[in-house]
SEMIMAR-49347 format. One record per residue (C-alpha): residue in three letters; x, y, z. Coordinates in steps of 0.001 Angstrom, whole numbers, plus 500000, padded with zeros to 6 digits. Layout:
residues N
<type=ALA	u=X	v=Y	w=Z>
...
***
This chain:
residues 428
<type=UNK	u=603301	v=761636	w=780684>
<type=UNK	u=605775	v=760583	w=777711>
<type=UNK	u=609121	v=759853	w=778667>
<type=UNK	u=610259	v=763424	w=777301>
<type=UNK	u=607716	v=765251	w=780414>
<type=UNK	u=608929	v=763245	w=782192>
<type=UNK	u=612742	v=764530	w=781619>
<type=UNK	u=611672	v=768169	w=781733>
<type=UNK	u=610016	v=767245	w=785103>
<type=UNK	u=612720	v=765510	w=786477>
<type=UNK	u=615404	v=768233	w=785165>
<type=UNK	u=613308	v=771386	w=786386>
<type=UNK	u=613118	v=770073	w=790061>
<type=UNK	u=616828	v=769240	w=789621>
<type=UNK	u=617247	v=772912	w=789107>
<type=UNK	u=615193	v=773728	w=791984>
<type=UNK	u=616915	v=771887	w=794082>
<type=UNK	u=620415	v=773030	w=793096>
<type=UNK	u=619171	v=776503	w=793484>
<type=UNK	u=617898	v=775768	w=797214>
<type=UNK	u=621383	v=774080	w=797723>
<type=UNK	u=622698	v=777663	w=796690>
<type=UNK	u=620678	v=779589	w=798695>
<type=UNK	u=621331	v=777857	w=801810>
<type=UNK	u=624876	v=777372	w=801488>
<type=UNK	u=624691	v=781727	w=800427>
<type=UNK	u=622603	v=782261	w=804298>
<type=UNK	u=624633	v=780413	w=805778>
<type=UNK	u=627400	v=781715	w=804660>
<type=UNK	u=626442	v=785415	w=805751>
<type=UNK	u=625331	v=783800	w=809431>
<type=UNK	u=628382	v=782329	w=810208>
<type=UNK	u=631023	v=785227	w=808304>
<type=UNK	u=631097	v=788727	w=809672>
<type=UNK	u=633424	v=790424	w=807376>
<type=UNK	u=635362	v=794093	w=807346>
<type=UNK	u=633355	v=794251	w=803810>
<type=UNK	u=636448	v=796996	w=803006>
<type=UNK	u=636038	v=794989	w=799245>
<type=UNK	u=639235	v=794183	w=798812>
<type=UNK	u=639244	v=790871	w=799324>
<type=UNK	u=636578	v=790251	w=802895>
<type=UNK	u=637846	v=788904	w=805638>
<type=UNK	u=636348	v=786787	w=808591>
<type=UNK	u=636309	v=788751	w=811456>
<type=UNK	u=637135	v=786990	w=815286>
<type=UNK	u=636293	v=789012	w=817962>
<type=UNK	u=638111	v=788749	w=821145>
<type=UNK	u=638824	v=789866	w=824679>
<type=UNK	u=641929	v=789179	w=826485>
<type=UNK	u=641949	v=789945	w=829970>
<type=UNK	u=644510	v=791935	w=831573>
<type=UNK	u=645559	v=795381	w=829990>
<type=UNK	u=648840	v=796659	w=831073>
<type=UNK	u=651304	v=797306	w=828472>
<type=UNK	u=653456	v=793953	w=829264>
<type=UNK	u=650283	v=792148	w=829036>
<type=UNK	u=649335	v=793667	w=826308>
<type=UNK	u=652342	v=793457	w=823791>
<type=UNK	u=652584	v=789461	w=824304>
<type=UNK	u=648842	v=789080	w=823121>
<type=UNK	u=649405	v=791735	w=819912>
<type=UNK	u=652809	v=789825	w=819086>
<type=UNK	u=650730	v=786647	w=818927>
<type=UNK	u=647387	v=787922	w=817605>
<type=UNK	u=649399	v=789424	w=814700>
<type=UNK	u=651358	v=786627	w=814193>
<type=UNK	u=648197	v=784660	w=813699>
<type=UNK	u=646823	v=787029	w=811105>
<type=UNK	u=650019	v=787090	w=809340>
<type=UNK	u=649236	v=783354	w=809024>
<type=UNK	u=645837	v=783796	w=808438>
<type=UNK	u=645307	v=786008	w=805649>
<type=UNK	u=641531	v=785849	w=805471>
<type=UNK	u=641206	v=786397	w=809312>
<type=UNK	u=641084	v=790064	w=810934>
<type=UNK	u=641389	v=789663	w=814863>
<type=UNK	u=639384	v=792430	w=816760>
<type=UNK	u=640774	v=792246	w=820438>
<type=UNK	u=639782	v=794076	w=823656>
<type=UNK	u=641631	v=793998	w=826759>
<type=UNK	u=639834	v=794223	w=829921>
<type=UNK	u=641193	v=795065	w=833129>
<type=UNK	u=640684	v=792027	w=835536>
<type=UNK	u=639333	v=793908	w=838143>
<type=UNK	u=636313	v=794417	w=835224>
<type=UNK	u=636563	v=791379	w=833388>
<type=UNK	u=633613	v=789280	w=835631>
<type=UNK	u=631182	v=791849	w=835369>
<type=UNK	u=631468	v=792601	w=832128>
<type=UNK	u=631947	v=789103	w=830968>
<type=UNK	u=628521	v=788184	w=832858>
<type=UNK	u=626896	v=791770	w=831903>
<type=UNK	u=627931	v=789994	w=827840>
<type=UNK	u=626391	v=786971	w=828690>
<type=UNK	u=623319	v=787855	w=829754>
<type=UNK	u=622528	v=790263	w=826972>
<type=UNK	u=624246	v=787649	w=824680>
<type=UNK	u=627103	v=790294	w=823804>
<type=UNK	u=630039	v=787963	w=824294>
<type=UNK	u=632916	v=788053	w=822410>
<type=UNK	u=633704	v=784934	w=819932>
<type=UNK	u=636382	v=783970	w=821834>
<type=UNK	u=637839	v=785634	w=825447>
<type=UNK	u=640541	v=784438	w=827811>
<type=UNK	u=638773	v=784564	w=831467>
<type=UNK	u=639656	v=783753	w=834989>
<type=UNK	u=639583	v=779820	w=835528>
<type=UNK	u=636979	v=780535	w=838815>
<type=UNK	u=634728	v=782093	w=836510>
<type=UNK	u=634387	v=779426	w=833771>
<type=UNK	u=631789	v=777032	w=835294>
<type=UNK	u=629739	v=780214	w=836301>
<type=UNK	u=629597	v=781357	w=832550>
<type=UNK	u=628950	v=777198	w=831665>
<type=UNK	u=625795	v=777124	w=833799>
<type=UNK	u=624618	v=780650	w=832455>
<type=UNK	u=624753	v=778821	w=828524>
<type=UNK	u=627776	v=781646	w=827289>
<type=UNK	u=630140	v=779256	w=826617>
<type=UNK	u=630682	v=776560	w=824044>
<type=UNK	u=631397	v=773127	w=825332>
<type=UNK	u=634893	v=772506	w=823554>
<type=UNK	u=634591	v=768382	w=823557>
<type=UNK	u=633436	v=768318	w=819966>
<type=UNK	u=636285	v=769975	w=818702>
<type=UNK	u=639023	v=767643	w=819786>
<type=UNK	u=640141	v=763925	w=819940>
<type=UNK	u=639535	v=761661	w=823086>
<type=UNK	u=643659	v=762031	w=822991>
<type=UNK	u=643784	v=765678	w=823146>
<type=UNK	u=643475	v=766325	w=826818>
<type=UNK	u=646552	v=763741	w=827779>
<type=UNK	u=649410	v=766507	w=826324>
<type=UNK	u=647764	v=768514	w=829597>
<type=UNK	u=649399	v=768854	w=833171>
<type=UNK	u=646159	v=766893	w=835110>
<type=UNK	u=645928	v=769687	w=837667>
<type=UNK	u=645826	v=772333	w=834642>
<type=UNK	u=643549	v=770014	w=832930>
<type=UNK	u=641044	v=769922	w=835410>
<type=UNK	u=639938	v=773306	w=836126>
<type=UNK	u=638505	v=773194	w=832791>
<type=UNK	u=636164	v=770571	w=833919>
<type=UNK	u=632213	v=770718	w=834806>
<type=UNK	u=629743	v=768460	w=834719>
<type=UNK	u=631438	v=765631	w=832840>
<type=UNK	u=632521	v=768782	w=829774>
<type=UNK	u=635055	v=771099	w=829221>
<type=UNK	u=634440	v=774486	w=829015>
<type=UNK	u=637834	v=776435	w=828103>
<type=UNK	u=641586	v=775769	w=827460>
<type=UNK	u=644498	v=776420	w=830180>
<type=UNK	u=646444	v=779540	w=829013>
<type=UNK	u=648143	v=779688	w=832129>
<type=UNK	u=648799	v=777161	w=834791>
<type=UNK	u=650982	v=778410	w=838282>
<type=UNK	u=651366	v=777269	w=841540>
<type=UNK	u=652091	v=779463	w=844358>
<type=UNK	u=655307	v=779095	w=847251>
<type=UNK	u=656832	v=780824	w=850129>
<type=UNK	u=659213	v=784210	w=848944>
<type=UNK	u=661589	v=785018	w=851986>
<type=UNK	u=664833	v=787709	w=852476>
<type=UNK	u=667912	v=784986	w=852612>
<type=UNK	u=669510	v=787643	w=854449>
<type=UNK	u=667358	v=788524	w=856694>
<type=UNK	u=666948	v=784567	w=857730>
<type=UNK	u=670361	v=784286	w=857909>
<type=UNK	u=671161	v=787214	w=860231>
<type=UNK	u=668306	v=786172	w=862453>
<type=UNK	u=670323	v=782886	w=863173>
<type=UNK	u=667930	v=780573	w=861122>
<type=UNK	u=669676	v=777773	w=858956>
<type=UNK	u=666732	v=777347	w=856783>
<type=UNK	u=663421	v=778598	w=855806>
<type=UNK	u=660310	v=777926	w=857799>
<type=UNK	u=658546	v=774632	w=856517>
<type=UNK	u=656083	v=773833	w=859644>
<type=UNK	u=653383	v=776669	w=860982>
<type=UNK	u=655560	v=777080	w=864547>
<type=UNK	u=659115	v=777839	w=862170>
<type=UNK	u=657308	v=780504	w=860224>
<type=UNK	u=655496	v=782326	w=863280>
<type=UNK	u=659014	v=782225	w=864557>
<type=UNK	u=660498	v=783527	w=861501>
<type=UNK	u=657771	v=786216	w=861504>
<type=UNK	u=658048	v=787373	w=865153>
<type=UNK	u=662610	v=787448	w=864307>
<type=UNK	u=661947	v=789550	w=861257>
<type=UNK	u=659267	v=791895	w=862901>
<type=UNK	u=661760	v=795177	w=864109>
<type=UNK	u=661189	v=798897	w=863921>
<type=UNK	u=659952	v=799622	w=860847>
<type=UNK	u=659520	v=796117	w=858917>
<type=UNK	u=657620	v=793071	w=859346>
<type=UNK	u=657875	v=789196	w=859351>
<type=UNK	u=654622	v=788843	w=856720>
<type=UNK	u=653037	v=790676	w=854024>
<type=UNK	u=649808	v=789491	w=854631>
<type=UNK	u=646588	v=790378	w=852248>
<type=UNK	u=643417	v=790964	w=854436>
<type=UNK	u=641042	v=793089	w=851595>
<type=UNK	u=637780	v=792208	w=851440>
<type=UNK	u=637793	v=790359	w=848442>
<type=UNK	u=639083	v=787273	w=846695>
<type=UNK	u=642692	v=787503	w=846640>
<type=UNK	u=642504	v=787337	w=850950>
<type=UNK	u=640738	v=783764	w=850001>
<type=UNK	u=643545	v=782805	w=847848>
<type=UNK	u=645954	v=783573	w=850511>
<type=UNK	u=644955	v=781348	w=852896>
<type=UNK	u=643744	v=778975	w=850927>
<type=UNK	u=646908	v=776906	w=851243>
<type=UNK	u=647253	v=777303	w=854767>
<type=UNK	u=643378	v=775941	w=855376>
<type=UNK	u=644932	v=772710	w=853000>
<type=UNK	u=648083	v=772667	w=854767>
<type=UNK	u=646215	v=771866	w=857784>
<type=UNK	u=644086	v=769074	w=856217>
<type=UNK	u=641432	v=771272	w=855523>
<type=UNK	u=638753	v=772050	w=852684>
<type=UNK	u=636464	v=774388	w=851579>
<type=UNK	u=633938	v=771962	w=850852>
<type=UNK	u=632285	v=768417	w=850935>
<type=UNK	u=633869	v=766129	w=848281>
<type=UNK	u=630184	v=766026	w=846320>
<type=UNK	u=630335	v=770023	w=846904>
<type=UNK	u=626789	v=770113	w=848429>
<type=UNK	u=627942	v=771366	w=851771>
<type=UNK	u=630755	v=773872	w=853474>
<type=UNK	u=633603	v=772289	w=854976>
<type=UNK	u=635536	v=775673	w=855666>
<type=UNK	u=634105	v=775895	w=858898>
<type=UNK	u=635187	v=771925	w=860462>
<type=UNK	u=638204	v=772313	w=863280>
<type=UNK	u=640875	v=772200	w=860687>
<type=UNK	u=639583	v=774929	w=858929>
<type=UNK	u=638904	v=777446	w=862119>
<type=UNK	u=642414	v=776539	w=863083>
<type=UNK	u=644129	v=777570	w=860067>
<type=UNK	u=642177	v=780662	w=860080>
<type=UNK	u=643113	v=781254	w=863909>
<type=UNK	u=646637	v=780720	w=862602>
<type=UNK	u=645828	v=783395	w=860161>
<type=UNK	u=644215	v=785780	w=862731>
<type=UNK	u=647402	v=785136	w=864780>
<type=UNK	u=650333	v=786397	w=862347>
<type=UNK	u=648496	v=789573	w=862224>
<type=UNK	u=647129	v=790429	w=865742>
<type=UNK	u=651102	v=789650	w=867114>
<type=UNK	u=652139	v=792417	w=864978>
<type=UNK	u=654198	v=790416	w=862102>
<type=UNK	u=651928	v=791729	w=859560>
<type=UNK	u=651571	v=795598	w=858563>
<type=UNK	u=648820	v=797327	w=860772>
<type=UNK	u=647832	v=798266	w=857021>
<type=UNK	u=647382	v=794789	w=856318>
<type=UNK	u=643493	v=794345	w=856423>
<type=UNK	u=643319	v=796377	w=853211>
<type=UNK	u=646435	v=795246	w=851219>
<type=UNK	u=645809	v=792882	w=848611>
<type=UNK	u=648033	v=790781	w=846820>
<type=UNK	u=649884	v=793580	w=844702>
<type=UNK	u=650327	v=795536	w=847877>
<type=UNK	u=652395	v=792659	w=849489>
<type=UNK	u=654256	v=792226	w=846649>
<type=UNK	u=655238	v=796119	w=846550>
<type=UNK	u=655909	v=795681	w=850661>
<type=UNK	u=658162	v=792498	w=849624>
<type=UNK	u=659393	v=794580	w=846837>
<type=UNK	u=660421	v=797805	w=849175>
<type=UNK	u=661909	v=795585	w=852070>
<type=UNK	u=658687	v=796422	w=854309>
<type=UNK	u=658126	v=792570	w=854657>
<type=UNK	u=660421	v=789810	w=854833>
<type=UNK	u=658107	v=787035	w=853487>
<type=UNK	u=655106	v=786945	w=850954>
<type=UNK	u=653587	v=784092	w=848943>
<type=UNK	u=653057	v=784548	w=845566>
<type=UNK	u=653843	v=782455	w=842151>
<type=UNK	u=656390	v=782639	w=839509>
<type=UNK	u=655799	v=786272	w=838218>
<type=UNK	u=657305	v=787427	w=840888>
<type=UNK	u=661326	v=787247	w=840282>
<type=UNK	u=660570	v=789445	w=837506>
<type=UNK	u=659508	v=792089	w=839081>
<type=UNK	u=662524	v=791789	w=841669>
<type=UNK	u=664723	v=791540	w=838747>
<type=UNK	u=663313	v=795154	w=837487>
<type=UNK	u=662840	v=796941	w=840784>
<type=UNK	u=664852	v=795371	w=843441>
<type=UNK	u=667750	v=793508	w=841687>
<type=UNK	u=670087	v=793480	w=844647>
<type=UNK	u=667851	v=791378	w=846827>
<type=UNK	u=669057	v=788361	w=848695>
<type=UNK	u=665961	v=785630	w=848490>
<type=UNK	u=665184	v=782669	w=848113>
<type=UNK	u=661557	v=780444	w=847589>
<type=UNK	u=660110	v=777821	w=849352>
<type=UNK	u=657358	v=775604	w=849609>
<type=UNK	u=653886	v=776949	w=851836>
<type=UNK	u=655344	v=776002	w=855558>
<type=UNK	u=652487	v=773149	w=856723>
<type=UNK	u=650784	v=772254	w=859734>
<type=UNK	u=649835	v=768615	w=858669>
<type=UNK	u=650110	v=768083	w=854664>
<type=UNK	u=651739	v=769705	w=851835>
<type=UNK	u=649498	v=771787	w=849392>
<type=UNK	u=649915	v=774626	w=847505>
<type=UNK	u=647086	v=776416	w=845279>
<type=UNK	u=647499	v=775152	w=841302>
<type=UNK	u=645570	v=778085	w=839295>
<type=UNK	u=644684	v=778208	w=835483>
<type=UNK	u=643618	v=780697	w=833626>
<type=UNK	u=641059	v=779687	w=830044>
<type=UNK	u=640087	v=780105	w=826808>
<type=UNK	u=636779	v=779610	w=826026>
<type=UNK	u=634997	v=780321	w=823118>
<type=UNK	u=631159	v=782148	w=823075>
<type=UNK	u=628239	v=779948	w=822665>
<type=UNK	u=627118	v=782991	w=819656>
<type=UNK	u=630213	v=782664	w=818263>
<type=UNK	u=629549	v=783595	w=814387>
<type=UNK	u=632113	v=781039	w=813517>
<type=UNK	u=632812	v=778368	w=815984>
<type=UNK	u=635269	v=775937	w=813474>
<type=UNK	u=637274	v=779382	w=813242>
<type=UNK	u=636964	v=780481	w=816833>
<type=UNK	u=638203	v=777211	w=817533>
<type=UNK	u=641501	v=777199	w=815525>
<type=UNK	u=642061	v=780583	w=817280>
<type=UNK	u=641762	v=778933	w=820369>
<type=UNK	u=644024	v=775657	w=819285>
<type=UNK	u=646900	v=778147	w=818066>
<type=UNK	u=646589	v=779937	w=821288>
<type=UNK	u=647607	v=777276	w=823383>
<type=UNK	u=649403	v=775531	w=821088>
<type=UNK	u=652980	v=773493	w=822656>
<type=UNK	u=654976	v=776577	w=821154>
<type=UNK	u=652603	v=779540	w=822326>
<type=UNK	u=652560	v=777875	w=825832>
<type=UNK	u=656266	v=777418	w=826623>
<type=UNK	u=656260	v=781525	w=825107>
<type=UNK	u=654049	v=782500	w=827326>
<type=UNK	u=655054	v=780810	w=830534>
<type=UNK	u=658693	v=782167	w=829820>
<type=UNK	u=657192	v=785440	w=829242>
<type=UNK	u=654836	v=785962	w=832000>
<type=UNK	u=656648	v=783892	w=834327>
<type=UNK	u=654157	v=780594	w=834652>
<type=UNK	u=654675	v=777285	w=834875>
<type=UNK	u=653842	v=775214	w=831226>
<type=UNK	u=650077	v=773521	w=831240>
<type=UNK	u=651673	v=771112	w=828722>
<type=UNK	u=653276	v=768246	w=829511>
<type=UNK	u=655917	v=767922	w=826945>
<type=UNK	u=657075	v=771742	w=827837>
<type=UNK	u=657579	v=769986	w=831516>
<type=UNK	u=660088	v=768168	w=830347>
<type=UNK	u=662263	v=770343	w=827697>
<type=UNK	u=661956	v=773752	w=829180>
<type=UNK	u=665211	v=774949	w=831334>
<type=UNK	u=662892	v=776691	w=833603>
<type=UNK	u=662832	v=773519	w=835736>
<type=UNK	u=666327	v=774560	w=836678>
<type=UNK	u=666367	v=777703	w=836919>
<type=UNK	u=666073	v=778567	w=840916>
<type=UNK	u=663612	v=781443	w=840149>
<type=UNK	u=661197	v=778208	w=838910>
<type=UNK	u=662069	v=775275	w=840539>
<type=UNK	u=660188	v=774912	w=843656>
<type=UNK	u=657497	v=776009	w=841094>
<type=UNK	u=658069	v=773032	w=838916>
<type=UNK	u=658729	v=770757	w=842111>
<type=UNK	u=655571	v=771774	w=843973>
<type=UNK	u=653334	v=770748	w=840761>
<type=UNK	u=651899	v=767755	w=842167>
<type=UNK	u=650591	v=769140	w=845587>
<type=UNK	u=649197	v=771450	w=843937>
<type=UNK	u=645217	v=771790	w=844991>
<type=UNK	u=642841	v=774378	w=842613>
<type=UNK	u=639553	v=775397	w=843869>
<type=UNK	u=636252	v=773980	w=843653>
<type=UNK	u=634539	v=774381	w=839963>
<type=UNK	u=631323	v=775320	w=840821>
<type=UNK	u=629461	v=778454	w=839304>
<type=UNK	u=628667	v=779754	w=842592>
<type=UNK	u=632316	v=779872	w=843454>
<type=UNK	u=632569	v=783545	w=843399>
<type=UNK	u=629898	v=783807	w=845811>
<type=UNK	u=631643	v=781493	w=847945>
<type=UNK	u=634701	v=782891	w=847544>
<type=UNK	u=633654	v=785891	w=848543>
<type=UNK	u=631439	v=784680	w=851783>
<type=UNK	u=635172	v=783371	w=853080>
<type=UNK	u=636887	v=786844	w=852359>
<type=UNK	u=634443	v=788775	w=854243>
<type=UNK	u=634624	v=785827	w=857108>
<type=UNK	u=638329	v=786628	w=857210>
<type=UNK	u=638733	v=790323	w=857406>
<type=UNK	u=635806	v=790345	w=860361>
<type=UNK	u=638048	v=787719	w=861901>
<type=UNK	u=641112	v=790078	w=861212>
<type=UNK	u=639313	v=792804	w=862534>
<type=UNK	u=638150	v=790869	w=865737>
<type=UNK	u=634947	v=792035	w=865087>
<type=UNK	u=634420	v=787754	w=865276>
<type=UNK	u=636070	v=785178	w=866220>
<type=UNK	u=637174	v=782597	w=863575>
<type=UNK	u=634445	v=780390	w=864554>
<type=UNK	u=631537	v=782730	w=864678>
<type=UNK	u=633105	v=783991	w=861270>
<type=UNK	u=633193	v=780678	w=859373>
<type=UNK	u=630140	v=779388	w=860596>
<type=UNK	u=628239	v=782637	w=859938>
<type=UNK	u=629928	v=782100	w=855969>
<type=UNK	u=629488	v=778459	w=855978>
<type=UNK	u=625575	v=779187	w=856624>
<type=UNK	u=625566	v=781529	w=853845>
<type=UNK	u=627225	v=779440	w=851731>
<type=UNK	u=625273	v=776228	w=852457>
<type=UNK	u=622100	v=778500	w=851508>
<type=UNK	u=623588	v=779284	w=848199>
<type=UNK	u=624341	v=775798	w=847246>
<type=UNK	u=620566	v=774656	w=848245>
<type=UNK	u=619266	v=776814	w=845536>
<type=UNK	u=620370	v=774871	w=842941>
***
């Protein structure tokens, strides 16, 4: 072969391999883009579901999804808002026919579920080993499973005591109830005619969990064993705070209603002066604000048996393990937590800031409505992260109301849940 073959050769499989380079960079260029193909100039297209869907909700997220398309010329934001009493079914109903979203905003308890199923991106890759130190530790951590993190805080609260000042103070009481034995007092003053001391949530579902949750830590208990093999809900401490439980309702300081009510129904009975004391988190003032501005109240930490505790939730971000374009799904997700979109949405919504430096330079620290919020940070406790949590969450809630009921006792109750739930955690 002369020297001039040899050339041709050598410049013909140059072309072929420029023109493979082409076509591969074309493919992949149509798997990862979707676009609106409207042909005026395509855009990428970022699906998304943002859970929760009434009209406050809802104009936050369209303020900042628009915002980032104004920013983002090229991008075109499809978003869906799902009710949350929808959003775990059809999130795992997605999942398992590998329908999910690019990106969705989910319910921190459901995050390791949707980890184990495969839905959901690990999001390690796309930061730096620094990244997770501008996070509040507590906030941080309910994005962790297995040694990975699976979604972004967009909202981080802690929960406290709501009680009628005046009601306190015309019942003689100098302060609100911090130990178990001040607040059954407190109850049994405020329980006359027609109102009651507590509005206590006894549905059958998780929210009944979540309200006793910080009594069972109060009293030194947990749910389970430290290596999360084995329920714990059921030792002595936990059976007493659940007898505790039993007891503010049986006495008559809680509605007769009660057994049904979830946690939007205490908040209307706190709301309507039915109840003189719920617990609930920082969203609440607003509402008294807009429907019962002339109450006298104040906010306190959970009254304790033994420790103080509090329940530290976070919602996520996560991004779909099918997302079409996971560099742009995760820019989505980096502006939507951003420092600036997290001190707008915890002043907005009423939460308290999952990053650190909004800790410090946000007046809501101040502000009484926020305070005890702020204060009771670093008690706070969040649940197990386990993908079986709902389960177990829901084993407890079901343990509860047949102890409300008296159908049980609180020790044939737990144990009976603790059995299931010991079951469910063998079968991994």
């Amino acid at each position: 072969m002369t020297y001039s073959q040899k050339g041709s050769e050598m410049m013909k499989k140059l072309f072929i391999l420029i023109l493979s380079m082409l076509c591969l960079v074309a493919l992949a260029a149509c798997q990862t883009n979707e676009s609106t193909g409207d042909g005026e100039g395509e855009k990428d297209i970022l699906t998304v579901w943002v859970m929760g869907s009434d009209e406050y909700w809802r104009t936050y997220h369209d303020n900042l999804i628009a915002e980032y398309m104004e920013n983002n010329e090229n991008v075109q934001v499809d978003v869906e808002y799902v009710p949350w009493s929808q959003g775990e079914n059809q999130l795992v109903n997605a999942a398992a026919n590998q329908q999910m979203p690019d990106v969705s905003t989910i319910a921190g308890r459901w995050t390791a579920q949707l980890a184990s199923m495969g839905a959901i991106e690990s999001l390690d890759a796309y930061f730096e080993e620094s990244y997770p130190d501008a996070f509040v530790e507590a906030a941080w951590q309910t994005t962790q499973y297995q040694d990975q993190t699976w979604g972004i805080p967009v909202g981080f609260t802690t929960t406290g005591l709501f009680y009628r000042q005046d009601w306190l103070t015309d019942a003689g009481f100098e302060a609100p109830p911090a130990t178990w034995e001040e607040f059954e007092a407190v109850a049994e003053a405020f329980t006359e005619d027609d109102r009651y001391g507590f509005g206590l949530v006894g549905t059958n579902n998780m929210e009944t969990t979540m309200f006793w949750a910080p009594f069972l830590w109060t009293n030194g208990g947990k749910f389970l064993s430290d290596d999360l093999t084995e329920a714990r809900f059921n030792q002595p401490e936990g059976v007493e705070a659940l007898e505790f439980y039993v007891r503010l309702f049986q006495e008559g300081w809680a509605p007769e209603g009660s057994i049904s009510n979830d946690r939007g129904d205490s908040r209307t009975l706190f709301l309507t002066g039915a109840v003189g004391m719920t617990t609930q988190g920082p969203w609440l003032p607003k509402f008294i604000r807009d429907e019962a501005p002339d109450m006298d109240y104040g906010i306190a930490p959970y009254p304790q048996n033994k420790v103080p505790a509090n329940l530290g939730t976070a919602d996520h971000i996560v991004m779909s393990a099918n997302a079409n374009n996971k560099p742009l799904a995760w820019d989505f997700i980096d502006f939507f937590t951003n420092e600036e979109n997290d001190l707008k949405w915890a002043e907005f919504q009423g939460f308290i800031p999952y990053r650190k430096a909004n800790l410090e330079q946000t007046d809501m620290k101040d502000d009484p409505d926020f305070a005890v919020f702020f204060d009771v940070a670093h008690e706070a406790i969040s649940y197990p992260t386990l993908p079986e949590w709902p389960q177990i969450d829901q084993a407890i809630a079901e343990a509860m109301q047949q102890a409300l009921m008296g159908t049980k006792t609180p020790q044939q109750a737990l144990d009976e849940a603790a059995e299931k739930v010991n079951d469910l955690l063998a079968e991994e």
